[in-house]
MARBA-3410 file (N, C-alpha, C, O; in Angstrom, 1 decimal):
121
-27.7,-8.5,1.9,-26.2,-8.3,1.7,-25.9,-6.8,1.9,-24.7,-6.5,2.3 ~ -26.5,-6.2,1.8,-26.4,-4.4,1.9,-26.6,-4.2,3.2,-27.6,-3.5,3.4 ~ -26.2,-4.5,4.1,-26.4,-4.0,5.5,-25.8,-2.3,5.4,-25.1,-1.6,4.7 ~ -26.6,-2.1,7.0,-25.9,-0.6,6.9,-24.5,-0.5,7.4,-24.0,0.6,7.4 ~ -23.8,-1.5,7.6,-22.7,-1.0,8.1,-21.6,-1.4,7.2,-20.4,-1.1,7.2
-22.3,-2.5,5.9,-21.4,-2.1,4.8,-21.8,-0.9,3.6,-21.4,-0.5,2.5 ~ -22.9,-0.5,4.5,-23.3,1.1,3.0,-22.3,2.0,4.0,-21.9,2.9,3.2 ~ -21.8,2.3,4.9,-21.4,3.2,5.8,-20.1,3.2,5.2,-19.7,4.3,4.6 ~ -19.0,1.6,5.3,-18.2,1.3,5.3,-17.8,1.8,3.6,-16.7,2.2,3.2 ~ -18.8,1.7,2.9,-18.1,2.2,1.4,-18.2,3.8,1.6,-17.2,4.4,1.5
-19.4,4.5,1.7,-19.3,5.6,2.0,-18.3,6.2,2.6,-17.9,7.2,1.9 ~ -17.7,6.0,3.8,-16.7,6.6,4.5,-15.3,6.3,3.5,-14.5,7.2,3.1 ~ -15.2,4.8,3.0,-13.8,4.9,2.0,-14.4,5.6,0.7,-13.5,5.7,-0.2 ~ -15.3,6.1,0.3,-15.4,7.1,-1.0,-14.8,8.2,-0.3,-13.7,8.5,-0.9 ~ -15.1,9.1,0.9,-14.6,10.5,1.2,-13.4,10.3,1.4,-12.6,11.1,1.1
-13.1,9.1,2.0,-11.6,8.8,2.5,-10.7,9.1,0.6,-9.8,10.0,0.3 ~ -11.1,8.3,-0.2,-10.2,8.0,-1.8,-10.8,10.0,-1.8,-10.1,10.6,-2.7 ~ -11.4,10.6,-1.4,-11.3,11.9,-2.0,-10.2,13.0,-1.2,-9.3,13.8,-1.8 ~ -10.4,12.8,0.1,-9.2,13.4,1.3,-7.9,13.1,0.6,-7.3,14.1,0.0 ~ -7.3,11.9,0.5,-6.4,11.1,0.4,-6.1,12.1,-1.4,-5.0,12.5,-1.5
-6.8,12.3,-2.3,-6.5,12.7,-3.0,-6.5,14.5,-3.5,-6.5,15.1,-4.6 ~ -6.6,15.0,-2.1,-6.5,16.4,-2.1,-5.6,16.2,-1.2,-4.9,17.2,-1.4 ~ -4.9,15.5,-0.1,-3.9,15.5,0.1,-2.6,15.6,-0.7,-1.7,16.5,-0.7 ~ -2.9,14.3,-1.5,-1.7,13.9,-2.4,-1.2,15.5,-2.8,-0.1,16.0,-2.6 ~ -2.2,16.1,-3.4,-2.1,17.8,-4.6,-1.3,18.5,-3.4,-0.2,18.9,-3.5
-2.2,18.5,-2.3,-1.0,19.5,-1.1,0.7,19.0,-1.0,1.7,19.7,-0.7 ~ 0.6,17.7,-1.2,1.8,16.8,-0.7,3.2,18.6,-1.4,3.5,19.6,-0.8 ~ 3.4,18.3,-2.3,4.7,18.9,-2.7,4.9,20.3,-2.8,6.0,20.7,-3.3 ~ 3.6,21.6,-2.2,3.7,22.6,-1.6,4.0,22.7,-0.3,4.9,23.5,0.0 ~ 3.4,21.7,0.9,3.6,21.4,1.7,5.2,20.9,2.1,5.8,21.2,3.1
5.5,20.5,1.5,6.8,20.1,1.6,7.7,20.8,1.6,8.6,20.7,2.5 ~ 7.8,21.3,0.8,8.9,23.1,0.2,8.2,23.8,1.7,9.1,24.2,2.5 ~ 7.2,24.0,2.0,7.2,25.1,3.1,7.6,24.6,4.1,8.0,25.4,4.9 ~ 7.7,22.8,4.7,8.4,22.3,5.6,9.9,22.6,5.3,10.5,23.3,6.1 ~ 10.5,22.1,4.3,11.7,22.7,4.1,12.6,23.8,4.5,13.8,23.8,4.7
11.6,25.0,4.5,11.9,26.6,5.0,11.4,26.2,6.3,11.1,27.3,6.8 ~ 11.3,25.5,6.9,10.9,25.6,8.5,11.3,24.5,8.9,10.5,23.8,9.4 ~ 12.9,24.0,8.6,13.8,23.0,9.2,13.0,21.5,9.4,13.1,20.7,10.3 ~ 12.2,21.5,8.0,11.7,20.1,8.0,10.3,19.8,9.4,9.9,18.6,9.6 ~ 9.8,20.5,9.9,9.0,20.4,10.8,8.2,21.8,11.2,8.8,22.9,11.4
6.5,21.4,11.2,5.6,22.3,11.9,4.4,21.7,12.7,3.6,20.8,12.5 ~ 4.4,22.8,13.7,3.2,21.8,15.0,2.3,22.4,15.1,2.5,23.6,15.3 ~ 1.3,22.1,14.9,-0.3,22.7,15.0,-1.1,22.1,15.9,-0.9,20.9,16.0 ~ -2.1,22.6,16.5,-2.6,21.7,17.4,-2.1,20.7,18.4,-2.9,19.8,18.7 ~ -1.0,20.9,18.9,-0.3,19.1,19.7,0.3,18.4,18.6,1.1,17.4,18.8
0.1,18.7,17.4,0.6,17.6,16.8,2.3,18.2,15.7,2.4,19.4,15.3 ~ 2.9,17.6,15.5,3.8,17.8,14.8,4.2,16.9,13.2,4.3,15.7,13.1 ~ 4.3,17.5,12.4,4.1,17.4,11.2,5.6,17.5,10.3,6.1,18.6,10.0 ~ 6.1,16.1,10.2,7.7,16.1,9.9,8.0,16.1,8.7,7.2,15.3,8.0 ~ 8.8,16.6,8.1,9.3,16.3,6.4,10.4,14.9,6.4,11.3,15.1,7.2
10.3,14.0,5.9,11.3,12.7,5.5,11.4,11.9,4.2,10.7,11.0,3.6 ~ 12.1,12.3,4.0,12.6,11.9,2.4,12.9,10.4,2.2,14.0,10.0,2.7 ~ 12.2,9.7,1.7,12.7,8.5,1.7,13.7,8.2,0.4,14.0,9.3,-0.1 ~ 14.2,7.4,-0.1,15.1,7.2,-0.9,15.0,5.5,-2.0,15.8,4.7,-1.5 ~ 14.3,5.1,-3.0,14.5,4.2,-4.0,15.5,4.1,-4.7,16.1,5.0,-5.1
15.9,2.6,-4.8,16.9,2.3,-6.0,16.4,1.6,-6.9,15.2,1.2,-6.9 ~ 17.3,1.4,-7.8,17.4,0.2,-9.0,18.6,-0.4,-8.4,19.6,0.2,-8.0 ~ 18.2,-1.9,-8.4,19.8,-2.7,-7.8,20.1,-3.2,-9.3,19.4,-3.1,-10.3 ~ 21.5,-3.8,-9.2,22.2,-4.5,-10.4,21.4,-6.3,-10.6,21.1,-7.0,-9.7 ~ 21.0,-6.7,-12.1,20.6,-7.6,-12.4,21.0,-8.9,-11.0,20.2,-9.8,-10.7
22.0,-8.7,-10.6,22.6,-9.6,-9.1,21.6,-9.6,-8.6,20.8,-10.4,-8.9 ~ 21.3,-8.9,-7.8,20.5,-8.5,-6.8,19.1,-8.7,-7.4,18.7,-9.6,-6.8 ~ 18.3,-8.5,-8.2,17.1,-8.6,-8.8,16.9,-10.2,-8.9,15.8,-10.7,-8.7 ~ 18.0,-10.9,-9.4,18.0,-12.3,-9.7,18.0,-12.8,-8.3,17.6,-14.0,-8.2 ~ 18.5,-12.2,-7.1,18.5,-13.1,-6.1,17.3,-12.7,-5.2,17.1,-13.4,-4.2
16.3,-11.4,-5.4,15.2,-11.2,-5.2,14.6,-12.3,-5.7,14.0,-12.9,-4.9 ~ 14.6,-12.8,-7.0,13.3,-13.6,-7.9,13.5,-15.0,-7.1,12.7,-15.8,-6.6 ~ 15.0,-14.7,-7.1,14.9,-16.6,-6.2,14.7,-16.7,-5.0,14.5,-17.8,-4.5 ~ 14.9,-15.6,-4.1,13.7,-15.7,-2.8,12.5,-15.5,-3.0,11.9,-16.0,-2.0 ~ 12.0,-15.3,-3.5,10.8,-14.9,-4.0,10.2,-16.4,-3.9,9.3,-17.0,-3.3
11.3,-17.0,-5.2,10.5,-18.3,-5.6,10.1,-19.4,-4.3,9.1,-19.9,-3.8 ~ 11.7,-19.4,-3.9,11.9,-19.8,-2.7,10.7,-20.1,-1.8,10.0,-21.1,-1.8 ~ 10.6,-18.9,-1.1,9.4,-18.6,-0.1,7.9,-19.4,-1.0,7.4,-20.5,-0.6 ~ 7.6,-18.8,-1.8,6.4,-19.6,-3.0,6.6,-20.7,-2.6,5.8,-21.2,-1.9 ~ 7.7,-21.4,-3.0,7.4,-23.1,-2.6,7.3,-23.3,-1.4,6.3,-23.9,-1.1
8.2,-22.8,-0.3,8.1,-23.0,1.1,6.2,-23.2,1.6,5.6,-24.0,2.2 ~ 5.9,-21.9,1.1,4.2,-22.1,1.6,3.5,-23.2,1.1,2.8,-23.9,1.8 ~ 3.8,-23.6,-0.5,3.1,-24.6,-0.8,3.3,-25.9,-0.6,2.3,-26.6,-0.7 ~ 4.4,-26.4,-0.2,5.2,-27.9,0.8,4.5,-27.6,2.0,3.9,-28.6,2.3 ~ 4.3,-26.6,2.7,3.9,-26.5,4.1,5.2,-26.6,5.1,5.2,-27.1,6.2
6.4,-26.0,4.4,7.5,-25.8,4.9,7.0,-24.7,6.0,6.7,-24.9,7.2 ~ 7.1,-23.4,5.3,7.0,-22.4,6.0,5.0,-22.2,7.0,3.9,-22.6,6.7 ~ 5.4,-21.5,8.0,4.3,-21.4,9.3,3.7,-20.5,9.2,4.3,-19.4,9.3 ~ 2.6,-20.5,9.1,1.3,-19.5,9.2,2.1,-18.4,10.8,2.2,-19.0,11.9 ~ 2.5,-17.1,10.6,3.1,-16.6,11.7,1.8,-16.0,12.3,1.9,-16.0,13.5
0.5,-15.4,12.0,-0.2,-14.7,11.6,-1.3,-14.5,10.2,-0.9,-14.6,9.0 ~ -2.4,-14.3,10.6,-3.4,-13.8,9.6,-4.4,-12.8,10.3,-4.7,-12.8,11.5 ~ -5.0,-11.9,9.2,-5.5,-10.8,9.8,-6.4,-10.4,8.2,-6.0,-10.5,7.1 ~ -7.2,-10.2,8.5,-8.4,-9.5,7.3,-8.2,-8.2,7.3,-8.2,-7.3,8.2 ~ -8.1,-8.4,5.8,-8.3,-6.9,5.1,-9.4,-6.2,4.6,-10.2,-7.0,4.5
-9.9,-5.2,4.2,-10.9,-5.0,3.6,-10.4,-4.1,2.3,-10.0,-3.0,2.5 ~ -10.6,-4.9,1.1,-10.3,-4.1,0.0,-11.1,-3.8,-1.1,-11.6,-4.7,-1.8 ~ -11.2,-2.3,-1.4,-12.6,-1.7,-2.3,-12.0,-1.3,-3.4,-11.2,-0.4,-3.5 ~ -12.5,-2.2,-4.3,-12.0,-1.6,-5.9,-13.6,-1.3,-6.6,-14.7,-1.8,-6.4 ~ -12.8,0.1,-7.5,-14.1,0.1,-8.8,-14.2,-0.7,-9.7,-13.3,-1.2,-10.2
-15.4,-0.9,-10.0,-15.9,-1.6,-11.2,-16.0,-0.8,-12.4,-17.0,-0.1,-12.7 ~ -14.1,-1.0,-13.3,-14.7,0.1,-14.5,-13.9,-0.4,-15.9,-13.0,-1.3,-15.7 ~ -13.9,-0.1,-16.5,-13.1,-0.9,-17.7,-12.2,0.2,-17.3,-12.2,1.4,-17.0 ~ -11.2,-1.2,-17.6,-9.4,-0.6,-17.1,-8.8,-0.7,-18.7,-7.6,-0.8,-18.5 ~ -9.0,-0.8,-20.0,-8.9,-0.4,-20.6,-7.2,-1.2,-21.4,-6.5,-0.7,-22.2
-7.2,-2.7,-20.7,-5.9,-3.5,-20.7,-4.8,-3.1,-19.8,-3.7,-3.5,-20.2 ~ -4.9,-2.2,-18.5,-3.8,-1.6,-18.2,-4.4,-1.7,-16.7,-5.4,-1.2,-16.2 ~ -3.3,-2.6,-16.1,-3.9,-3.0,-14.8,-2.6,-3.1,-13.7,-1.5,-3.8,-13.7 ~ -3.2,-1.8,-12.4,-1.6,-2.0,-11.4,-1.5,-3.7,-10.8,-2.2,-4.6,-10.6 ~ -0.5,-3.5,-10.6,0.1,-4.3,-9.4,-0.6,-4.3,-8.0,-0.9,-3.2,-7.9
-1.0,-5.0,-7.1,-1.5,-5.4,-6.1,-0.5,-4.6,-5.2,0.5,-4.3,-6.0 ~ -0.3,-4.1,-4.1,0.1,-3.1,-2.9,0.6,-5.0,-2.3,0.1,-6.1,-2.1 ~ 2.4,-4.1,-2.4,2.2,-5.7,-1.5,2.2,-4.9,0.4,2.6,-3.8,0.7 ~ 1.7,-6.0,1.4,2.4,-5.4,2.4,2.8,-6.0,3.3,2.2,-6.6,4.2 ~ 4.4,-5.9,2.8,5.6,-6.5,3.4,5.1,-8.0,3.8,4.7,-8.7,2.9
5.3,-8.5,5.2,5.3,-9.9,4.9,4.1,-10.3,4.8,4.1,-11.5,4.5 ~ 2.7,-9.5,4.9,1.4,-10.0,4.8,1.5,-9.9,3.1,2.1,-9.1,2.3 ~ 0.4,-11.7,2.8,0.3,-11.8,1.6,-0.9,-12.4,1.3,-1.3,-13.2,2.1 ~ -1.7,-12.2,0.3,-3.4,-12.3,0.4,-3.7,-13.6,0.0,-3.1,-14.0,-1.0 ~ -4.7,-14.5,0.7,-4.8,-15.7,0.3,-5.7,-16.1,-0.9,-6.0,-17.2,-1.3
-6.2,-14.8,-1.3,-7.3,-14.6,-2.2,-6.6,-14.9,-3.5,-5.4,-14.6,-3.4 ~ -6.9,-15.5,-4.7,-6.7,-16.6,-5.6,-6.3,-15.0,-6.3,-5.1,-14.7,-6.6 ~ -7.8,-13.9,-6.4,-7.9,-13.2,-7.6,-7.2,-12.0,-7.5,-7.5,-11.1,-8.3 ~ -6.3,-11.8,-6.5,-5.5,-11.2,-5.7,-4.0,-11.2,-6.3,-3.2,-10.3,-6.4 ~ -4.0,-12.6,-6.6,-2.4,-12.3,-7.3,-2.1,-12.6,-8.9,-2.6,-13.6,-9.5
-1.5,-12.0,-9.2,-0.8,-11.7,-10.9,-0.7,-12.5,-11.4,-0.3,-12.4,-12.6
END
């Protein structure tokens, strides 16, 4: 089961979860100094943009008519209404640690949805 290219494959996502999280600490220095330099700086060929994205809270309307597409779609897959448009493998690496009763939400992404049982809520 331990092949080398899945000891590699975890190895490389451990430095990756470490990059990724000395990024994040840069993220909002970085940003303020893009700001004083009109939202953009190029190093190397490459250019490096500031973009603000923007979240709401919608009104109970709108949330209620999320839940019932939501539901919607749910049954559609299970009747065999709706069509496989696409499938594609993921590879996803969690720790093994006591979470202590306090557990996130699965990353959804967008229309991809995981066929894995232990995957959803």
């Amino acid at each position: 089961m331990n092949s080398a290219e899945i000891t590699r494959y975890f190895e490389l996502r451990k430095r990756l979860f470490e990059i990724e999280s000395q990024l994040e600490a840069l993220k909002p220095a970085v940003a303020e100094q893009l700001r004083q330099m009109n939202n953009m700086a190029r190093l190397d060929g490459y250019d490096l943009k500031l973009s603000t994205y923007t979240s709401y809270d919608y009104s109970p309307k709108v949330a209620d008519l999320q839940q019932t597409l939501n539901e919607t779609k749910r049954k559609e897959r299970e009747e065999g209404v709706a069509k496989i448009k696409a499938r594609r493998d993921m590879l996803v690496l969690k720790a093994h640690r006591d979470y202590g009763g306090i557990r996130e939400k699965p990353e959804t992404y967008g229309e991809w949805e995981t066929d894995d049982e232990a995957d959803t809520p």
